[in-house]
C-alpha positions as YAML, in Angstrom:
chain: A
units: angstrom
residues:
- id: 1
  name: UNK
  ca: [9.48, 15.48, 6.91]
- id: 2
  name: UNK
  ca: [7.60, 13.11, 4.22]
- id: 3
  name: UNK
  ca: [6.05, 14.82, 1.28]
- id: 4
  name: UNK
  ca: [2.35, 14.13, 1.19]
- id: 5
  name: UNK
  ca: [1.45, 12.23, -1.66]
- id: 6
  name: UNK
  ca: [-1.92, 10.62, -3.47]
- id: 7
  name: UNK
  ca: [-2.87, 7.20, -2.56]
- id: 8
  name: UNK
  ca: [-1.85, 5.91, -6.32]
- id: 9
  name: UNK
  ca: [1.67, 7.45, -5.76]
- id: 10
  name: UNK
  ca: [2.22, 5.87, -2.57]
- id: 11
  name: UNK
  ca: [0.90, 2.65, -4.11]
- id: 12
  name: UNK
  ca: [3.61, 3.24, -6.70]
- id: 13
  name: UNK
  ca: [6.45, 4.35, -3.94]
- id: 14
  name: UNK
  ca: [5.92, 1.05, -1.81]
- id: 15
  name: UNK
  ca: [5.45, -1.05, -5.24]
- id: 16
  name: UNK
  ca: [8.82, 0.33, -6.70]
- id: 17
  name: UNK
  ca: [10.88, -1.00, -3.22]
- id: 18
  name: UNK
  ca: [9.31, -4.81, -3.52]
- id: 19
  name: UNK
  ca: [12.00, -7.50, -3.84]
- id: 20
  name: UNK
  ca: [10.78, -10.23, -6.37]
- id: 21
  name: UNK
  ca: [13.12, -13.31, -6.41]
- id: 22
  name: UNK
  ca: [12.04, -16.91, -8.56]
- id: 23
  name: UNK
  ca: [9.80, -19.47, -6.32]
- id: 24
  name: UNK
  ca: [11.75, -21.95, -5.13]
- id: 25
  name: UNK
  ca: [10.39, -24.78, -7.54]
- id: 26
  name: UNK
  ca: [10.86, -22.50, -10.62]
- id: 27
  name: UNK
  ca: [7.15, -22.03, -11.72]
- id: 28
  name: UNK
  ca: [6.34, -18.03, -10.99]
- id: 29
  name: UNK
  ca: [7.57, -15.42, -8.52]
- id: 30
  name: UNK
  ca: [7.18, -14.09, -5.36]
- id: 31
  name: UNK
  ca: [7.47, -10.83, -4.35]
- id: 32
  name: UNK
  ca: [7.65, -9.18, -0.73]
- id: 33
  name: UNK
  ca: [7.16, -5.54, 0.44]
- id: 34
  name: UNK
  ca: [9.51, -5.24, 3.28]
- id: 35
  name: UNK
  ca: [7.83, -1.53, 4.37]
- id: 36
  name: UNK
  ca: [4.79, -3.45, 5.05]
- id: 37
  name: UNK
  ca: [4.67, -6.48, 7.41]
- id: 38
  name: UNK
  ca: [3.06, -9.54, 6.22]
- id: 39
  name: UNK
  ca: [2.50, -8.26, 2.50]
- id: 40
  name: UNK
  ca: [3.45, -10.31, -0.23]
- id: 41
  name: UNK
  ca: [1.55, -12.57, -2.72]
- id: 42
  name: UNK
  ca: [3.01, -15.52, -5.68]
- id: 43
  name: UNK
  ca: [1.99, -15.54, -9.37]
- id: 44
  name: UNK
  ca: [3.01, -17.92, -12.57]
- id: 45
  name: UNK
  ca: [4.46, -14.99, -14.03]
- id: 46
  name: UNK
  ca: [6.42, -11.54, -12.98]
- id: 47
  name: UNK
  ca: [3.88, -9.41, -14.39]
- id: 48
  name: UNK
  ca: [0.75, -11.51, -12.69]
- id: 49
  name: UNK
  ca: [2.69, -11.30, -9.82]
- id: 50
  name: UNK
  ca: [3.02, -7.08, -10.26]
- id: 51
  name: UNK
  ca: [-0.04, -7.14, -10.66]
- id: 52
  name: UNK
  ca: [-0.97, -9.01, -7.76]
- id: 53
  name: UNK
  ca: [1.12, -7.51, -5.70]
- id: 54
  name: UNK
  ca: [-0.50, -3.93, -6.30]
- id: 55
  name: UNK
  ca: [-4.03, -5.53, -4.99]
- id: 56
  name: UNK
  ca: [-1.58, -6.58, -1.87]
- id: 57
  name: UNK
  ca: [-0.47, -3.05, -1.53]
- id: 58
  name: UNK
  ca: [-3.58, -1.46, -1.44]
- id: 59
  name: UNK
  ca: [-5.61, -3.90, 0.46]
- id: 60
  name: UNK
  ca: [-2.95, -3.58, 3.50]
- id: 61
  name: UNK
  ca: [-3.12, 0.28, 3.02]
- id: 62
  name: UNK
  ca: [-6.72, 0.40, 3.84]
- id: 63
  name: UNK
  ca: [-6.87, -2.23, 5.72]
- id: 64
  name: UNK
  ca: [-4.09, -0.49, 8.21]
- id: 65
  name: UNK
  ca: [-6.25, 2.95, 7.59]
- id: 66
  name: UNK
  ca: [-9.54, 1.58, 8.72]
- id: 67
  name: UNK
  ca: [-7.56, -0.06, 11.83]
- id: 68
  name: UNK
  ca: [-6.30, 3.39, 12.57]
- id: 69
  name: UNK
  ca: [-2.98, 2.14, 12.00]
- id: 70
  name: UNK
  ca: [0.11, 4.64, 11.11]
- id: 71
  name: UNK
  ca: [1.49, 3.82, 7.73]
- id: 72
  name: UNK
  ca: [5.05, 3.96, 7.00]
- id: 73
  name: UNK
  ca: [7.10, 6.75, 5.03]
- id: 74
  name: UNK
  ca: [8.17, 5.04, 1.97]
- id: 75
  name: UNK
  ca: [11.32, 6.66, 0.00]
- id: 76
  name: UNK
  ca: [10.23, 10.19, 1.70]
- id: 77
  name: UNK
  ca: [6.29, 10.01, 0.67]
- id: 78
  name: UNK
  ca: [3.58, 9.61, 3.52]
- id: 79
  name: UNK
  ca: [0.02, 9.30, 2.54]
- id: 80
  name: UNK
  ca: [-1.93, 12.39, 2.54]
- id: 81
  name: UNK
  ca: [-4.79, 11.81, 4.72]
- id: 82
  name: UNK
  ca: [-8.13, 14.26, 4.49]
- id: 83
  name: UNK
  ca: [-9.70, 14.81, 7.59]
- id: 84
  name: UNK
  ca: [-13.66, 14.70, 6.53]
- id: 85
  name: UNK
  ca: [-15.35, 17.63, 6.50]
- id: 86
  name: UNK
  ca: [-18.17, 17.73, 9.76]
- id: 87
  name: UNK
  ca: [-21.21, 18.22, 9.17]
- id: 88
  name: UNK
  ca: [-22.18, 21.78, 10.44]
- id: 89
  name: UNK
  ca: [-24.57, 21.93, 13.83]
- id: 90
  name: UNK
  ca: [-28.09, 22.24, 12.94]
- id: 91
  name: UNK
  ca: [-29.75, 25.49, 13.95]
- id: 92
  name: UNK
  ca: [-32.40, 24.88, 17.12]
- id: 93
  name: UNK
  ca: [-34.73, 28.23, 17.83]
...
């Protein structure tokens, strides 16, 4: 069972299992998250890339949450989702 955590911790669960390795022509890094499909980004140096790579993160996150996509358990920690709150039925009488 994954342990509900806050959207900045999960941020911080799925940035802590990214793989950064030197671009091939030697000027910056790339780093990949392998929990996520398709997210990775490039910068000149490893913390732009970081850095970048947290805006990656977190616009795949919501991007998979407004698609109504399931995210993945990362290192035992699932988003916790909030159901909103309905609004109650208005009176008639």
């Amino acid at each position: 069972m994954a342990r509900a955590v806050s959207f900045r911790e999960y941020v911080r669960e799925i940035l802590n299992n990214a793989r950064y390795q030197p671009c091939e022509d030697g000027a910056g890094f790339v780093a990949v998250v392998d929990a996520l499909p398709g997210c990775m980004t490039q910068g000149g140096t490893f913390e732009d890339t970081r850095e970048l790579l947290i805006d990656a993160i977190e616009t795949w996150v919501l991007s998979a949450l407004k698609d109504g996509e399931a995210l993945p358990v990362v290192n035992g920690c699932g988003l916790a989702i909030a159901e909103p709150e309905k609004e109650p039925e208005a009176a008639y009488g």
